[in-house]
N, C-alpha and C positions, 0 to 999 in steps of 0.2 A: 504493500500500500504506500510504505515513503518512497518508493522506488517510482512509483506511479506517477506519484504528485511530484516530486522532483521535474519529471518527465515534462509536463507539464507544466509546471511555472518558467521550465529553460526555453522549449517552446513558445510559451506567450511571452517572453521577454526576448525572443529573437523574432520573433512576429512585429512588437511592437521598437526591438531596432531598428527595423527596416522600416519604418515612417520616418516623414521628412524633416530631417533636422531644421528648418526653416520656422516650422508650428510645433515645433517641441513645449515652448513653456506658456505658446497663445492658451488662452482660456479655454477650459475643457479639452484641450487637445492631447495632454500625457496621458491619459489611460482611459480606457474605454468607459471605468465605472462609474464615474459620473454623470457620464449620459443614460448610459444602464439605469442606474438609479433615478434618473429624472424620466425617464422612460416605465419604470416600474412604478412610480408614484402615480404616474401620471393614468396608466391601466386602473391602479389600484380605485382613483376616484372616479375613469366610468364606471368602474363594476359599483365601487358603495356609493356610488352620488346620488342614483335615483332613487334608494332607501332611506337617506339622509333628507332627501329632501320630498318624500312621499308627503308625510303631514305639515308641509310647508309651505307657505306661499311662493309662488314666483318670485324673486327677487327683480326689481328696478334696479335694471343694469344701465341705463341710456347714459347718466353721466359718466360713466366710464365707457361704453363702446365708440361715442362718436369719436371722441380723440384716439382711443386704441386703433380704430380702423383706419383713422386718418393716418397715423404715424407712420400703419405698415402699409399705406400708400405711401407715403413721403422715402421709407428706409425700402420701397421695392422699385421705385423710381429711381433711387442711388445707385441699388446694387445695378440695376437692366442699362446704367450710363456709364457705369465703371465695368462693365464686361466688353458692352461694347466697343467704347472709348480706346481700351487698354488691349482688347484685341485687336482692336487698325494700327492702335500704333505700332503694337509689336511683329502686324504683319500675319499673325494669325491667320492659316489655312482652317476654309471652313469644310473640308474633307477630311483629313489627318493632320491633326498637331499634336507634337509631342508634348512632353512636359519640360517647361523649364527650371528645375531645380536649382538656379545660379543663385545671386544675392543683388541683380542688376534692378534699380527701380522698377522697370516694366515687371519681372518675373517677382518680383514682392509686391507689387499692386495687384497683381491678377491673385495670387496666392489671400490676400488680404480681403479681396470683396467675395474669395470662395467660401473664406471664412466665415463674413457678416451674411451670405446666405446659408449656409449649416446654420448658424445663431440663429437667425430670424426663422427657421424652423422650429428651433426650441421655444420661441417668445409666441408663435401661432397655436402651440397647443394652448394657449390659452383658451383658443377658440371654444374647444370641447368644454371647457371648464364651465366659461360663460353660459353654453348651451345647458349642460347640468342645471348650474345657478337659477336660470328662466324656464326651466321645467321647458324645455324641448325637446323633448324625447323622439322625437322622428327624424329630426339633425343629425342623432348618434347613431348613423348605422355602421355597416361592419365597412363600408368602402370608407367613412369617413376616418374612423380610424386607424386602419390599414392602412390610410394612406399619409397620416399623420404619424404613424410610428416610425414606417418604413423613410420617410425621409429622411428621419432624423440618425438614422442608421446607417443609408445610405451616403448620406453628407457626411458624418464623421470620418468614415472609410475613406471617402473624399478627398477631404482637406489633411488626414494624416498620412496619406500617398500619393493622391496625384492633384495636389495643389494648382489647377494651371491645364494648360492643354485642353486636350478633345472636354475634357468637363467642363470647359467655361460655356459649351452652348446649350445643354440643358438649364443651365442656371439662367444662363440672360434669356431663354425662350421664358422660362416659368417667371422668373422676374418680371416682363411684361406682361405677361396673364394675369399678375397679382397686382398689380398698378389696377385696372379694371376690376378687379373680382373686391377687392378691397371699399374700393370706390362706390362700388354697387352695395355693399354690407354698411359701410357707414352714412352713405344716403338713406339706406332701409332705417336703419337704428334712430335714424331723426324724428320720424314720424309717418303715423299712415298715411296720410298728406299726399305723401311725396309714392305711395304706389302707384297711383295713374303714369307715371312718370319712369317706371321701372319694367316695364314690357319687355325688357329686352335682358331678361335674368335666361332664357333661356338661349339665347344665342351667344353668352358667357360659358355656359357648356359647351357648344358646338366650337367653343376660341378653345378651350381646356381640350377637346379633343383632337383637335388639329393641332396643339404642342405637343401632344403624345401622338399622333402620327408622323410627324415630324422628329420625337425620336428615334422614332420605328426604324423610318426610312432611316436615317442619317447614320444611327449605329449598324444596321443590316448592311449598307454600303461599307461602311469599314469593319465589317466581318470579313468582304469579298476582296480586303485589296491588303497589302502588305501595310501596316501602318506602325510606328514607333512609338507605340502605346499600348497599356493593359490590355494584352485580347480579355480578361476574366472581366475587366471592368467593362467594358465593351457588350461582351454574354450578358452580364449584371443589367446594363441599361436597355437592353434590347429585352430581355427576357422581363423586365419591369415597366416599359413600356408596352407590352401586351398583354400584362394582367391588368393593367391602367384603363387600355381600352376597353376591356370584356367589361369594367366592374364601372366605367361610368359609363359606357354605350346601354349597360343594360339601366344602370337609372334615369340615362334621357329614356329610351324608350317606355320605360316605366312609371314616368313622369308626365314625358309630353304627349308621345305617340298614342300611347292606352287610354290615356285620357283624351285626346282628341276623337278617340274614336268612340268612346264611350258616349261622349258628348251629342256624334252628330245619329250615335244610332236611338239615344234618347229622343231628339228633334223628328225623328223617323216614327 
């Protein structure tokens, strides 16, 4: 048994050399367990929140969501200008780029905004929180989570190997999806008012699912061609962009299409 665990802790400590000395002592970035941990807390309150808050009222959250939602417009508007910005200048191929692991400003600017996207994953699970607190319980489904864990997983893996390169355009694609999708949450959070005015919630879906075809395509192309990049990272986002699709193509369809048709055969 010490023989095992030995094994084992040499392993994950030659696992975790091999991340990039660049984000060695950034925030969260030395050992996986404090996102583990923020990760586990975070399970821990969808599973006990809607017990917790079963003989509870709703909470009035508005004075906190409009500026929460505004911010992660304003910090998603940064990150989608500092990807792109910082990719032209460095020249960035948007077919295969490598990583730059130097210390040159371009290659610690791109490394720095991968960064404050993995964070701003961890600062959006609030979202769930929020939803708990307002007893919205049809907000929490399994795709919302899934895909609120899985980020945050994904980005640390991220930023603690390949800080930079082909990862910079899932970031700046989803960064501008979240400029709008944000913007659309903190307009709702103001008031009913402003529904007439929000028609267009459901073609914020059909934006969400053309960034995830767009990853499809982009990593399935550099499956097919020699590129000086993670192929496992590569599998990783190809293979994560297709459970992406399945899991929101079936709630547009479950949302808008069924319901469309339910609609016009009611009218009938």
């Amino acid at each position: 048994m010490e023989g095992l665990m030995k094994n084992f802790t040499d392993s994950y400590n030659a696992i975790l050399a091999k991340g990039d000395p660049r984000v060695e002592n950034w925030l969260l970035m030395k050992s996986p367990v404090p996102s583990a941990i923020i990760g586990i807390l975070y399970l821990v309150a969808v599973t006990a929140g809607p017990s917790i808050m079963r003989d509870r009222k709703p909470l009035n959250l508005k004075w906190i969501l409009i500026p929460y939602n505004f911010a992660l417009v304003a910090l998603s508007a940064y990150m989608f200008y500092e990807f792109v910005v910082t990719s032209v200048l460095s020249n960035y191929s948007y077919r295969c780029q490598p990583v730059d692991y130097s210390n040159s400003p371009l290659a610690l600017r791109m490394a720095n905004v991968c960064w404050w996207f993995f964070f701003s994953k961890v600062i959006e699970l609030m979202d769930t929180i929020f939803f708990v607190c307002r007893k919205k319980w049809d907000q929490i489904t399994f795709l919302h989570v899934y895909h609120h864990c899985s980020m945050i997983v994904n980005w640390w893996l991220g930023v603690k190997y390949i800080a930079g390169g082909q990862s910079f355009f899932p970031g700046m694609l989803n960064s501008f999806v979240h400029v709008i999708m944000y913007t659309y949450y903190a307009l709702a959070a103001i008031g009913p008012h402003l529904q007439p005015y929000l028609w267009w919630k459901r073609y914020l879906t059909r934006l969400q699912l053309t960034q995830f075809l767009a990853f499809l395509i982009h990593s399935g192309y550099n499956l097919t061609v020699d590129c000086d990049f993670p192929k496992g990272y590569i599998i990783a986002v190809f293979a994560y962009a297709v459970s992406l699709i399945i899991l929101f193509g079936n709630f547009y369809y479950r949302t808008y299409t069924l319901k469309q048709r339910e609609k016009r055969s009611k009218k009938e």
